[in-house]
PDBQT receptor file of N, H, CA, C and O in Angstrom, charges set to zero:
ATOM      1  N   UNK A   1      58.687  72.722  20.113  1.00  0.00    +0.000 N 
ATOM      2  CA  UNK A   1      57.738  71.692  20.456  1.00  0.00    +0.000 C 
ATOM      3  C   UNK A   1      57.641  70.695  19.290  1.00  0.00    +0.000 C 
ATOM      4  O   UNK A   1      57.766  71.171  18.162  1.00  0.00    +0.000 OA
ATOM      5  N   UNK A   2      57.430  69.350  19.419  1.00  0.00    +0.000 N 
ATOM      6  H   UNK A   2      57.329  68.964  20.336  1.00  0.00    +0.000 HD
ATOM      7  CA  UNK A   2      57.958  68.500  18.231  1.00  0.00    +0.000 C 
ATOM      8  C   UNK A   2      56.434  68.260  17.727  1.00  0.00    +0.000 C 
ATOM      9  O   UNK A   2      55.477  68.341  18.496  1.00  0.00    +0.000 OA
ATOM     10  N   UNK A   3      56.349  68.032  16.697  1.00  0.00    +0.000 N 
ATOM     11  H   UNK A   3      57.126  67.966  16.072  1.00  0.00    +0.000 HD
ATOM     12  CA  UNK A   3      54.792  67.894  16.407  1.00  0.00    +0.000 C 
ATOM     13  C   UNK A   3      54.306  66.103  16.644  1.00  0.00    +0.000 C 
ATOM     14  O   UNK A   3      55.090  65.185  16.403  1.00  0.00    +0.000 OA
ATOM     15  N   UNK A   4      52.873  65.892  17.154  1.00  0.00    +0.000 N 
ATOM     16  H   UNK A   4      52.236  66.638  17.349  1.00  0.00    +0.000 HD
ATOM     17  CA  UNK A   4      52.495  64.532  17.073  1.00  0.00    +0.000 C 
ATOM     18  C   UNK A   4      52.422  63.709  15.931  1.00  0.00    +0.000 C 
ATOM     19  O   UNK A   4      51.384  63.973  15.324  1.00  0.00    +0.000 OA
ATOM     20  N   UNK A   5      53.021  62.899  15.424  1.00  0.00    +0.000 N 
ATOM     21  H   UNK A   5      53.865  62.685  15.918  1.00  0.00    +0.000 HD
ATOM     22  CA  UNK A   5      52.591  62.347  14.507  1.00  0.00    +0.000 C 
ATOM     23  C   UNK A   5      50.890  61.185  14.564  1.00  0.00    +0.000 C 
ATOM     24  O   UNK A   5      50.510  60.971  15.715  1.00  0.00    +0.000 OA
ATOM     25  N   UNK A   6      50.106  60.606  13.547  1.00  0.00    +0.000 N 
ATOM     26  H   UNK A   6      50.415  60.780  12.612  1.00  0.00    +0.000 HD
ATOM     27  CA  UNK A   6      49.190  59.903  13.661  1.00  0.00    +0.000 C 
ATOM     28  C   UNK A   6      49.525  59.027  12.461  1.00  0.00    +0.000 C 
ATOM     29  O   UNK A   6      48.681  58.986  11.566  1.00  0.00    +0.000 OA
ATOM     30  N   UNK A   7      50.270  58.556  12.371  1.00  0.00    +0.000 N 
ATOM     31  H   UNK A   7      50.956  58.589  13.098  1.00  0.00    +0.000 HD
ATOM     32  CA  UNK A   7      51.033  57.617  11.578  1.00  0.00    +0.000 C 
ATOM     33  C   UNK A   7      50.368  55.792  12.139  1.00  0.00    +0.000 C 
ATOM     34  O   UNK A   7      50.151  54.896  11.323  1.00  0.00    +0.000 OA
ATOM     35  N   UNK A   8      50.199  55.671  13.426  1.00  0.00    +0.000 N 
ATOM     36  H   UNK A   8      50.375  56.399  14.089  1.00  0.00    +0.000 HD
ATOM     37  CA  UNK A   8      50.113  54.238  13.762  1.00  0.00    +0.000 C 
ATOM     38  C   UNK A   8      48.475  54.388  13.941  1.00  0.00    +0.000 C 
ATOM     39  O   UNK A   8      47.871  53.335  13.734  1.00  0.00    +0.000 OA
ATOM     40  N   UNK A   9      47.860  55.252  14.207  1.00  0.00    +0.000 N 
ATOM     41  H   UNK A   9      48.350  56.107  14.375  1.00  0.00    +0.000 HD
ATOM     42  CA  UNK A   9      46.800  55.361  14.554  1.00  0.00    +0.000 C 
ATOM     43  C   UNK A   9      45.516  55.337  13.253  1.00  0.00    +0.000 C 
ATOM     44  O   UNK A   9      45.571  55.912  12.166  1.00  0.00    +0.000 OA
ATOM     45  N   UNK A  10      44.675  54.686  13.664  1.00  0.00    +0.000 N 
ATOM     46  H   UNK A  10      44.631  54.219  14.547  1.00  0.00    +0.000 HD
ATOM     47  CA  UNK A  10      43.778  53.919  12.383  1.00  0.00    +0.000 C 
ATOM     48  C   UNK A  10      42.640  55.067  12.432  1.00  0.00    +0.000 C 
ATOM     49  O   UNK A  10      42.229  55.670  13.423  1.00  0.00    +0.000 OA
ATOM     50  N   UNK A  11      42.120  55.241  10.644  1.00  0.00    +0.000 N 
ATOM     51  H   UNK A  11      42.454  54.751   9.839  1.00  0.00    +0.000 HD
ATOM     52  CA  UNK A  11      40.987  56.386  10.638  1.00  0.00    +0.000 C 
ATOM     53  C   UNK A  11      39.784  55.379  11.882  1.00  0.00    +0.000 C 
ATOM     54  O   UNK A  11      39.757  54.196  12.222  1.00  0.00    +0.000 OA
ATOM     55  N   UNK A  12      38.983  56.525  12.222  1.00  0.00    +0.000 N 
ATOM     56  H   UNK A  12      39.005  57.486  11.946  1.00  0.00    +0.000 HD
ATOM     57  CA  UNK A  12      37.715  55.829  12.614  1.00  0.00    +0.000 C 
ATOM     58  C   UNK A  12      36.896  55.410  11.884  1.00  0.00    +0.000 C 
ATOM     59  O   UNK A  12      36.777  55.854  10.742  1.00  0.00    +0.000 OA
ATOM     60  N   UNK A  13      36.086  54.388  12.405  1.00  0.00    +0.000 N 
ATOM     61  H   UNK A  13      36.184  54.028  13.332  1.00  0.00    +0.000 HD
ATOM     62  CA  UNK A  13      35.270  53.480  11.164  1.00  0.00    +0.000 C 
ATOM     63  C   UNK A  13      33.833  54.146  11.921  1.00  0.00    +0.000 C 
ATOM     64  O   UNK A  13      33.772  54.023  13.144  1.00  0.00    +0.000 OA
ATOM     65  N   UNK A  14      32.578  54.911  11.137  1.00  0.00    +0.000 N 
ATOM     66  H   UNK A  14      32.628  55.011  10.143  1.00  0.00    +0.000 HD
ATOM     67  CA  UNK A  14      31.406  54.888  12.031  1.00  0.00    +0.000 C 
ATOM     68  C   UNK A  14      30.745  53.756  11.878  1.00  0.00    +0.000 C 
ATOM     69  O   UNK A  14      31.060  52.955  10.998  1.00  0.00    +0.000 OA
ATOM     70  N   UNK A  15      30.057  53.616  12.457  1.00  0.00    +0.000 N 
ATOM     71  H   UNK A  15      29.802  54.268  13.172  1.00  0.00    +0.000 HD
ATOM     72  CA  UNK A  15      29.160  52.700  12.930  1.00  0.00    +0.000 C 
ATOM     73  C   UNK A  15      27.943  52.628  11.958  1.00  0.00    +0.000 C 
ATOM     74  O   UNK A  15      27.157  53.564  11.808  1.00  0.00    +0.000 OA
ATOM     75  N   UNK A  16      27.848  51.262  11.219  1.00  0.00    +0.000 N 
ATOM     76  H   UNK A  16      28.486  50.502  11.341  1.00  0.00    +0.000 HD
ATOM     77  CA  UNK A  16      26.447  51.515  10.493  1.00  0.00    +0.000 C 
ATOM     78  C   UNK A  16      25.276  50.812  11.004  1.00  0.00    +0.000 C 
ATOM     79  O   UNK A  16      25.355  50.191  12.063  1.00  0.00    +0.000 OA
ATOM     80  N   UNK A  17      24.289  50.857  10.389  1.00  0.00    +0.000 N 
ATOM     81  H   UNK A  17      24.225  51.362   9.528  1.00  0.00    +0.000 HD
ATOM     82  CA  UNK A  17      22.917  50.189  10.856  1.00  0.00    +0.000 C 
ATOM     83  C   UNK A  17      23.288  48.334  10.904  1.00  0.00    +0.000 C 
ATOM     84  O   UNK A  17      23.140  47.640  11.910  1.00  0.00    +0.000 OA
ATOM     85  N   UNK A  18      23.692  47.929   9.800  1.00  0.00    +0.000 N 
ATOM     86  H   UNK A  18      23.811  48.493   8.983  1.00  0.00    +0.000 HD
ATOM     87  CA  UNK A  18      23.750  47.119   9.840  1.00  0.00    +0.000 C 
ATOM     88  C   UNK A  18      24.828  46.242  10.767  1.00  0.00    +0.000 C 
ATOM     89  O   UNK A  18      24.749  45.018  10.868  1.00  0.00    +0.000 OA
ATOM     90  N   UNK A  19      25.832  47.039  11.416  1.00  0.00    +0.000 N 
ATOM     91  H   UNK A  19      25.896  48.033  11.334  1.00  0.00    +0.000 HD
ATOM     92  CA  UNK A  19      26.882  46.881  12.450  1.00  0.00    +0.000 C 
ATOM     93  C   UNK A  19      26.432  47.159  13.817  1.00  0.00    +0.000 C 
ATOM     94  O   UNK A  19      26.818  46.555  14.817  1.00  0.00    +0.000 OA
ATOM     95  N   UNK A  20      25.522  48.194  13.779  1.00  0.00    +0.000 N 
ATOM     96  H   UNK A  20      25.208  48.685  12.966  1.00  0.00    +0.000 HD
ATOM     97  CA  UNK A  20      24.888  47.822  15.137  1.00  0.00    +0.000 C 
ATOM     98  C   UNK A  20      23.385  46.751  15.286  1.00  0.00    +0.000 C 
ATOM     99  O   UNK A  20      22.811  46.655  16.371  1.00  0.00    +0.000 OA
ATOM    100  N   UNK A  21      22.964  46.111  14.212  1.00  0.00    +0.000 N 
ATOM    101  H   UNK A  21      23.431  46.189  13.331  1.00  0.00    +0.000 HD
ATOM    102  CA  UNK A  21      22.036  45.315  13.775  1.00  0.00    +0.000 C 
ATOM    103  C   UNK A  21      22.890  43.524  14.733  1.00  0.00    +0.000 C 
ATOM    104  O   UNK A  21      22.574  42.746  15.633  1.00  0.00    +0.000 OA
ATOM    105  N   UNK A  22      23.734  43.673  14.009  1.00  0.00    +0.000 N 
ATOM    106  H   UNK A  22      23.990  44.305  13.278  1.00  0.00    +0.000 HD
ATOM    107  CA  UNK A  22      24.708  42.589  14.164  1.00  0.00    +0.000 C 
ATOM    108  C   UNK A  22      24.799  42.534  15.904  1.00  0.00    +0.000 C 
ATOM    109  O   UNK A  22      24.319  41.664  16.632  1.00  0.00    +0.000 OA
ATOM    110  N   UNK A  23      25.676  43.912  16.356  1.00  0.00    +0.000 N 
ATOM    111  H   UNK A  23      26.066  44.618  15.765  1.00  0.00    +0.000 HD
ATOM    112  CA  UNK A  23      25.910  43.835  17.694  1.00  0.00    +0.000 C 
ATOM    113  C   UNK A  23      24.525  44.047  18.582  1.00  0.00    +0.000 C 
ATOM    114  O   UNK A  23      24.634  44.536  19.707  1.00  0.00    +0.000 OA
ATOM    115  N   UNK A  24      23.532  43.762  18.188  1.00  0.00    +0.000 N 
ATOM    116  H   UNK A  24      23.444  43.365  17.275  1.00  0.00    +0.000 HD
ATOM    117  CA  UNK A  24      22.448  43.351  18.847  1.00  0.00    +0.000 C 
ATOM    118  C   UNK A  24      21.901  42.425  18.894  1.00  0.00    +0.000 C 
ATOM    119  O   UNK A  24      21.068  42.185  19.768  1.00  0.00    +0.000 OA
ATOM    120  N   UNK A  25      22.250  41.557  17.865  1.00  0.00    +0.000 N 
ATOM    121  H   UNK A  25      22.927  41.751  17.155  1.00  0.00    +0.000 HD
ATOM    122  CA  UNK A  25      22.052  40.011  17.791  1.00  0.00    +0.000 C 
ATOM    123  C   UNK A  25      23.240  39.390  18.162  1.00  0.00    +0.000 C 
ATOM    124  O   UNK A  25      22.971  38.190  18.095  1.00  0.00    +0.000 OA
ATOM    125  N   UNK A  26      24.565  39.523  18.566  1.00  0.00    +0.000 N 
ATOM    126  H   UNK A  26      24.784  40.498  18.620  1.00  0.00    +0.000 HD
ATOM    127  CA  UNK A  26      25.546  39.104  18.881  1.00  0.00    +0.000 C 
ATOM    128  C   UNK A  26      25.407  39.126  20.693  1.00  0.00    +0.000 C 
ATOM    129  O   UNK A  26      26.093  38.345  21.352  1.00  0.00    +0.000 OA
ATOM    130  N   UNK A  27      24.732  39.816  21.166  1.00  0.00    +0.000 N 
ATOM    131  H   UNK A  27      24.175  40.450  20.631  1.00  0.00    +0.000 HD
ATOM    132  CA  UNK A  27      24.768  40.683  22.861  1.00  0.00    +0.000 C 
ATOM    133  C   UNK A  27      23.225  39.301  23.000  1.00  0.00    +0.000 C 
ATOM    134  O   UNK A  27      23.227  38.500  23.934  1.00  0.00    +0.000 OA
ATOM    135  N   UNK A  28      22.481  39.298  22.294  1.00  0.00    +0.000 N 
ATOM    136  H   UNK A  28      22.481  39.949  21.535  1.00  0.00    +0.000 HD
ATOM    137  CA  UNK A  28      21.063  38.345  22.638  1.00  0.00    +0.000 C 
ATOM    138  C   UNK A  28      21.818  37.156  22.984  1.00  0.00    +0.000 C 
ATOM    139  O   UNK A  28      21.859  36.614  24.089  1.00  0.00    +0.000 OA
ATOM    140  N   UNK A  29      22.650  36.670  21.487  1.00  0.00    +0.000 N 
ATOM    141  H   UNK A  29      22.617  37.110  20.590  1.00  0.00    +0.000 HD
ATOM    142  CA  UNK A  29      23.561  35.136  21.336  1.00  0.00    +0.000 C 
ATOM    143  C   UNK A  29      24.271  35.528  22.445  1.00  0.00    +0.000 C 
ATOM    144  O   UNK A  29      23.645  34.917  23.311  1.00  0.00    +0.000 OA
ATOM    145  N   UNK A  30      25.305  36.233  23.134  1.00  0.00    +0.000 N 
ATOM    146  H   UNK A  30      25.814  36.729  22.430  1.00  0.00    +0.000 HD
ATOM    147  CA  UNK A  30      25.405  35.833  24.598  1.00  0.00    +0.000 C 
ATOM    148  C   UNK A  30      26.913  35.773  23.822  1.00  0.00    +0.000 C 
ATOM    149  O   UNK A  30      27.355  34.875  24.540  1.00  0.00    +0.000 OA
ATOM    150  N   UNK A  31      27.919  36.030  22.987  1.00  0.00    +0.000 N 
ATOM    151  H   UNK A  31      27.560  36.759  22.404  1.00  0.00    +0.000 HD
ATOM    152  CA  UNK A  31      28.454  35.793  21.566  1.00  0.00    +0.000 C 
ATOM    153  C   UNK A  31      30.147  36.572  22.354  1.00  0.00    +0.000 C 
ATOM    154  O   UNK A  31      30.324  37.789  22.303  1.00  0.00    +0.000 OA
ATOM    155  N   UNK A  32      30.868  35.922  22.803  1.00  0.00    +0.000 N 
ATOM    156  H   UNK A  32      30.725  34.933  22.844  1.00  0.00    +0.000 HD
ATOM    157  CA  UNK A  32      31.871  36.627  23.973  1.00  0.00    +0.000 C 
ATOM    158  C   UNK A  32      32.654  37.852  22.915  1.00  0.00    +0.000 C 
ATOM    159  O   UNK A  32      33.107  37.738  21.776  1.00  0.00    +0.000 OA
ATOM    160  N   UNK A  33      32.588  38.882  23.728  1.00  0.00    +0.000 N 
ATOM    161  H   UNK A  33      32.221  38.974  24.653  1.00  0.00    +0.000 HD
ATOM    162  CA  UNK A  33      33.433  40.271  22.926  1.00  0.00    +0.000 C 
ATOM    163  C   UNK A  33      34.514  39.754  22.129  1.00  0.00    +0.000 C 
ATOM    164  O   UNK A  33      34.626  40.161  20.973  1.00  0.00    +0.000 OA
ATOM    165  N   UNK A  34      35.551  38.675  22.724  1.00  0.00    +0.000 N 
ATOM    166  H   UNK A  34      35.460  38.344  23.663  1.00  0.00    +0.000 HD
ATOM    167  CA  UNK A  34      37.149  38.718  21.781  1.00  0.00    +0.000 C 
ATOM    168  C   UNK A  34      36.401  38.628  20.327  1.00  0.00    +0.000 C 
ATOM    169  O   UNK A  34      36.520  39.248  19.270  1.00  0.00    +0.000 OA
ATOM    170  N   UNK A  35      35.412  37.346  20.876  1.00  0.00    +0.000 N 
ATOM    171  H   UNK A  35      35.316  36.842  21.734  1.00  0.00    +0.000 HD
ATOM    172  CA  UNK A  35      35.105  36.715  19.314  1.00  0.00    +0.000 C 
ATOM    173  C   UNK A  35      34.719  37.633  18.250  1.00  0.00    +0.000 C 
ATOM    174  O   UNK A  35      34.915  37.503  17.041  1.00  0.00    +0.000 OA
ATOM    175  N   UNK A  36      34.035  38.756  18.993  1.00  0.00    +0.000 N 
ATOM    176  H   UNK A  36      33.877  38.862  19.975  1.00  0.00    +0.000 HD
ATOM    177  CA  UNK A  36      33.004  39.642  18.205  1.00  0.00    +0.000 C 
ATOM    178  C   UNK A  36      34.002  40.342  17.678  1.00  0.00    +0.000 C 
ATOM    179  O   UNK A  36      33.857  40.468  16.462  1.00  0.00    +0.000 OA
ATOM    180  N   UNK A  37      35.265  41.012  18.240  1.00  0.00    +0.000 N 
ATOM    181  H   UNK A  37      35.382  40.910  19.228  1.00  0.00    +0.000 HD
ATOM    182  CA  UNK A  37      35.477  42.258  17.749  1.00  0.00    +0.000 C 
ATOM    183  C   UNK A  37      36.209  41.414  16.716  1.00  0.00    +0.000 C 
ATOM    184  O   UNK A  37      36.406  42.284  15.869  1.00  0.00    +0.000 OA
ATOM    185  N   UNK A  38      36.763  40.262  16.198  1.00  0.00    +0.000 N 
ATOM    186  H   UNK A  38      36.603  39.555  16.887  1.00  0.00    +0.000 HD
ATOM    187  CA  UNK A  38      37.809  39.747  15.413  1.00  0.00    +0.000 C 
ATOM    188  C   UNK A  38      36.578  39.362  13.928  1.00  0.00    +0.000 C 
ATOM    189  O   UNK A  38      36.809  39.349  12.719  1.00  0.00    +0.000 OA
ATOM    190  N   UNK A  39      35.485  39.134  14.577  1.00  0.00    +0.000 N 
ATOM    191  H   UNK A  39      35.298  39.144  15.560  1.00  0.00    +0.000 HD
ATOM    192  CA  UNK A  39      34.256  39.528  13.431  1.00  0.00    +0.000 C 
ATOM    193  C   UNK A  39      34.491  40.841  12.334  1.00  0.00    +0.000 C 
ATOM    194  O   UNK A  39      35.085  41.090  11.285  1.00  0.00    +0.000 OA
ATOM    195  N   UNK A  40      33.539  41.530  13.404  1.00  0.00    +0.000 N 
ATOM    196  H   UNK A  40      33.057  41.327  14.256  1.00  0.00    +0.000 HD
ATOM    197  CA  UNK A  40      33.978  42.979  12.812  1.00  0.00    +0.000 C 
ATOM    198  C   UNK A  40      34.752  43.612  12.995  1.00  0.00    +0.000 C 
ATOM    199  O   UNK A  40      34.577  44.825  12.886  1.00  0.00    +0.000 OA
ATOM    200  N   UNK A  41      35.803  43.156  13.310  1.00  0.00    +0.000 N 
ATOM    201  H   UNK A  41      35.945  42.170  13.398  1.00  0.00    +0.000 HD
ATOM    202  CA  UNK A  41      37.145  44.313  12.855  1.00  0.00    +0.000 C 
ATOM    203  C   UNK A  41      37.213  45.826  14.003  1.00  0.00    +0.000 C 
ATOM    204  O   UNK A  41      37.571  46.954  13.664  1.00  0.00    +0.000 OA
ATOM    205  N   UNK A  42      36.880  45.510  15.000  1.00  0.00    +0.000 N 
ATOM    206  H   UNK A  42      36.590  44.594  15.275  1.00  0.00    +0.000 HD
ATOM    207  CA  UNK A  42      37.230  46.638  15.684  1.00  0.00    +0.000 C 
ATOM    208  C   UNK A  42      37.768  46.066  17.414  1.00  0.00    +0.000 C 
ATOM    209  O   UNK A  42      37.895  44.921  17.849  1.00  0.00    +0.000 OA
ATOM    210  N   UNK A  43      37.968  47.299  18.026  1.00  0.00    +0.000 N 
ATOM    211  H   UNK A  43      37.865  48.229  17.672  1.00  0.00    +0.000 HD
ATOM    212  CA  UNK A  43      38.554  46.770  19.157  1.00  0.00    +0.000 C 
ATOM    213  C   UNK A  43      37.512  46.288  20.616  1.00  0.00    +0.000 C 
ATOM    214  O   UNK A  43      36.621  46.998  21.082  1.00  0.00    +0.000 OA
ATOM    215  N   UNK A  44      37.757  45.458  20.929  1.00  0.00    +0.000 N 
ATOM    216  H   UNK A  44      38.480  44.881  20.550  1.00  0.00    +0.000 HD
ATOM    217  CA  UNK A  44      36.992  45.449  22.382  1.00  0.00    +0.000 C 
ATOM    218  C   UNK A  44      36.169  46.148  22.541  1.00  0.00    +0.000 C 
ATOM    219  O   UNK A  44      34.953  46.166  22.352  1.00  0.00    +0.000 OA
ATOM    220  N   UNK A  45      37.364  47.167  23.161  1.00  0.00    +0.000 N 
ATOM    221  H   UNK A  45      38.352  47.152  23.314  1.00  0.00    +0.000 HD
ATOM    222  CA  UNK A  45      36.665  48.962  23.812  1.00  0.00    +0.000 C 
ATOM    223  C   UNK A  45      35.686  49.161  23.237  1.00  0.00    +0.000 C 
ATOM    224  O   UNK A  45      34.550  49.081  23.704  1.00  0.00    +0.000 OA
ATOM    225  N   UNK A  46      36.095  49.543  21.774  1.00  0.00    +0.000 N 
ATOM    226  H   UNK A  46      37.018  49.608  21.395  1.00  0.00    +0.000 HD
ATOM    227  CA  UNK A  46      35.026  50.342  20.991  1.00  0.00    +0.000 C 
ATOM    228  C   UNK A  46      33.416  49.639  21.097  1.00  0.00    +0.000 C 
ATOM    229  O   UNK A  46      32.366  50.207  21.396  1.00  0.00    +0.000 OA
ATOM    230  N   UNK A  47      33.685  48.035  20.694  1.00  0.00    +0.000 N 
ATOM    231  H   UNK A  47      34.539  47.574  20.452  1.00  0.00    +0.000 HD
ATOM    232  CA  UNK A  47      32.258  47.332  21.077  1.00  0.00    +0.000 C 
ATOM    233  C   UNK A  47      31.673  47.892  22.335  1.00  0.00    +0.000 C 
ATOM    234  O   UNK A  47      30.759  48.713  22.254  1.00  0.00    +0.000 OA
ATOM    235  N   UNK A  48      32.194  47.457  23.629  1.00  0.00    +0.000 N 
ATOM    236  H   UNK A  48      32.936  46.790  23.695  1.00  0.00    +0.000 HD
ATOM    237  CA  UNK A  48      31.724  47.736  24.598  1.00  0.00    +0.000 C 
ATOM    238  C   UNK A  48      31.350  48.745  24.922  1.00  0.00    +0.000 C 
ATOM    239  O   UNK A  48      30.383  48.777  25.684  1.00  0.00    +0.000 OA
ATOM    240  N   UNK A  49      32.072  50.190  24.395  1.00  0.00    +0.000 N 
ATOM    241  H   UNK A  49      32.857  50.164  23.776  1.00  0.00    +0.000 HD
ATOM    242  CA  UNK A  49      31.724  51.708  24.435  1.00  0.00    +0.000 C 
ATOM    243  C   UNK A  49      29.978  51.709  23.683  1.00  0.00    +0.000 C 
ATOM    244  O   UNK A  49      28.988  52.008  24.350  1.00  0.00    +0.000 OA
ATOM    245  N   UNK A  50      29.918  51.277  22.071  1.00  0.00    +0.000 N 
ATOM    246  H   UNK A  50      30.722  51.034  21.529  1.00  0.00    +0.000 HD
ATOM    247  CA  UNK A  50      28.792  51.305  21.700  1.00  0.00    +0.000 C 
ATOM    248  C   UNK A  50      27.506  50.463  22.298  1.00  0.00    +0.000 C 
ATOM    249  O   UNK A  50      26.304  50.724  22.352  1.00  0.00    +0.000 OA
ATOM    250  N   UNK A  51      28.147  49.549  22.642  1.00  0.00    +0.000 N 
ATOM    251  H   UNK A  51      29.124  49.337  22.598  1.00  0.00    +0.000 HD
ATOM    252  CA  UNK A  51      26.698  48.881  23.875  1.00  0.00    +0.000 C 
ATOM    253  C   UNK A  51      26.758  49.489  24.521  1.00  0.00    +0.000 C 
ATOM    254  O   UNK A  51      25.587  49.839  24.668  1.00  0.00    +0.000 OA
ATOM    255  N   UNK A  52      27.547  50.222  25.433  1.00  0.00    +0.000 N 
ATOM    256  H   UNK A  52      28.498  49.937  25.313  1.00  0.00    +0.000 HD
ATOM    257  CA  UNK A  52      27.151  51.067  26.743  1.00  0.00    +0.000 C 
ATOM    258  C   UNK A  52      25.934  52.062  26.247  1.00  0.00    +0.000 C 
ATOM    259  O   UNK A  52      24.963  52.289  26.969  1.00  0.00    +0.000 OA
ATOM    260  N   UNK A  53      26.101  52.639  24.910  1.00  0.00    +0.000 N 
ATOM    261  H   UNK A  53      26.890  52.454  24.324  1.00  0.00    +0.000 HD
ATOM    262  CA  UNK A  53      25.537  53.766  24.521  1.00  0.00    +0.000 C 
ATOM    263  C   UNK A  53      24.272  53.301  24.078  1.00  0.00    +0.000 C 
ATOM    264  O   UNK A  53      23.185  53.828  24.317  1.00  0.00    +0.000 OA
ATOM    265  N   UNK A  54      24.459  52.428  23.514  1.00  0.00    +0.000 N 
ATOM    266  H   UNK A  54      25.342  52.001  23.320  1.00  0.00    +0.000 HD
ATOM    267  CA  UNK A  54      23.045  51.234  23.358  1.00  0.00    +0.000 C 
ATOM    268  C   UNK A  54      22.015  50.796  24.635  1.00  0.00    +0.000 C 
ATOM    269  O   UNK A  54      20.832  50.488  24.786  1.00  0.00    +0.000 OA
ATOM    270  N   UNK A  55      22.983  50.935  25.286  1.00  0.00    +0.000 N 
ATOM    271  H   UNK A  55      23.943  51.186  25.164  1.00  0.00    +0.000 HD
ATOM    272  CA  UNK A  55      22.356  50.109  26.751  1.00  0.00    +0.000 C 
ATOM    273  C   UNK A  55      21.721  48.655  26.224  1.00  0.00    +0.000 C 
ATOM    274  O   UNK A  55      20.595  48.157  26.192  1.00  0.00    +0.000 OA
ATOM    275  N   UNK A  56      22.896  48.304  25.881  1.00  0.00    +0.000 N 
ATOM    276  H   UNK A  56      23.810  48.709  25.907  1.00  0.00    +0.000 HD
ATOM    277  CA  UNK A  56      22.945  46.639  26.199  1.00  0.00    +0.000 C 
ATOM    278  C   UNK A  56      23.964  45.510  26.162  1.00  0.00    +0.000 C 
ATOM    279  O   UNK A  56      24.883  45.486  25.344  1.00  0.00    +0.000 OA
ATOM    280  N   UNK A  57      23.770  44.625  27.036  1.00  0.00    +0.000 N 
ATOM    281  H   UNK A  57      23.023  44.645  27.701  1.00  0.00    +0.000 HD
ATOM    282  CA  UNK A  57      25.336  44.356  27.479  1.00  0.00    +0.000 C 
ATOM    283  C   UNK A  57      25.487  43.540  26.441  1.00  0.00    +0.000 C 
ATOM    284  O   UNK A  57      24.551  43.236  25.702  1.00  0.00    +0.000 OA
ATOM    285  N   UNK A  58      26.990  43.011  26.269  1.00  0.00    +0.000 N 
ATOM    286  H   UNK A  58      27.750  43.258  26.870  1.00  0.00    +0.000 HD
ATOM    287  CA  UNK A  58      28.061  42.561  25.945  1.00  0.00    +0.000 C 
ATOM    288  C   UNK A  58      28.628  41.426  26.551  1.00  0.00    +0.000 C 
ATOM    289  O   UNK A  58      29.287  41.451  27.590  1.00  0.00    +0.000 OA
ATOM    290  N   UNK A  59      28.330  40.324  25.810  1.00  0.00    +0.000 N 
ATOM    291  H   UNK A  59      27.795  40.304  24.966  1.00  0.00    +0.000 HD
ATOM    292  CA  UNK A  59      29.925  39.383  26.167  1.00  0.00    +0.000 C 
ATOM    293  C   UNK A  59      28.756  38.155  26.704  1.00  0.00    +0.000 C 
ATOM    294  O   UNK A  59      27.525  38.143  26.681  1.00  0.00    +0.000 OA
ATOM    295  N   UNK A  60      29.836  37.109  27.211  1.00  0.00    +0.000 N 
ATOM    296  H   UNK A  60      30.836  37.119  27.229  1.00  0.00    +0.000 HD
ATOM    297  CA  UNK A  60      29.184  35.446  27.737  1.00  0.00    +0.000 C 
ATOM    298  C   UNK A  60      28.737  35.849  29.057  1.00  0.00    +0.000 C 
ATOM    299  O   UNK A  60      27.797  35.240  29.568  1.00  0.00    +0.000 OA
ATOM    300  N   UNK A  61      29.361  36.906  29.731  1.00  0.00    +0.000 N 
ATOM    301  H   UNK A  61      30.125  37.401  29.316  1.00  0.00    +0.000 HD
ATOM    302  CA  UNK A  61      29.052  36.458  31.409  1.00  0.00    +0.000 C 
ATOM    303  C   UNK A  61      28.466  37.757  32.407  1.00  0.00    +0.000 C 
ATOM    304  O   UNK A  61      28.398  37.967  33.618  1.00  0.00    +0.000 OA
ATOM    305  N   UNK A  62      28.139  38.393  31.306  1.00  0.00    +0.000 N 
ATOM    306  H   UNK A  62      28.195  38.222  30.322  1.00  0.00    +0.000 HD
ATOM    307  CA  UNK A  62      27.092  39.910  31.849  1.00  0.00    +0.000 C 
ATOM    308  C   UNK A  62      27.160  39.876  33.212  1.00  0.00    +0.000 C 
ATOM    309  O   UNK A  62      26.580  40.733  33.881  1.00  0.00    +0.000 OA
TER     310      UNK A  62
């Protein structure tokens, strides 16, 4: 069995206060996801995963 490598795959970054501070004032501003995640440095998904968990939406067109 060949083993997986994690060579391309990036550590996880957690989430701090002040990063979800941001993505709560970014979701008010109405502030569209591409823009956001090229802000802080993470992907789409991940934004949108942590608002889900937040319960609050994301992006220009809710």
């Amino acid at each position: 069995m060949a083993k997986k490598t994690t060579k391309n795959r990036p550590a996880r970054q957690p989430y701090t206060a002040s990063d979800i501070k941001m993505l709560k004032a970014h979701s008010k501003a109405r502030t569209p996801v591409s823009k956001l995640s090229k802000m802080m440095k993470r992907t789409e998904g991940s934004l949108r995963q942590k608002a889900l968990s937040l319960g609050i939406g994301l992006g220009h067109q809710r």
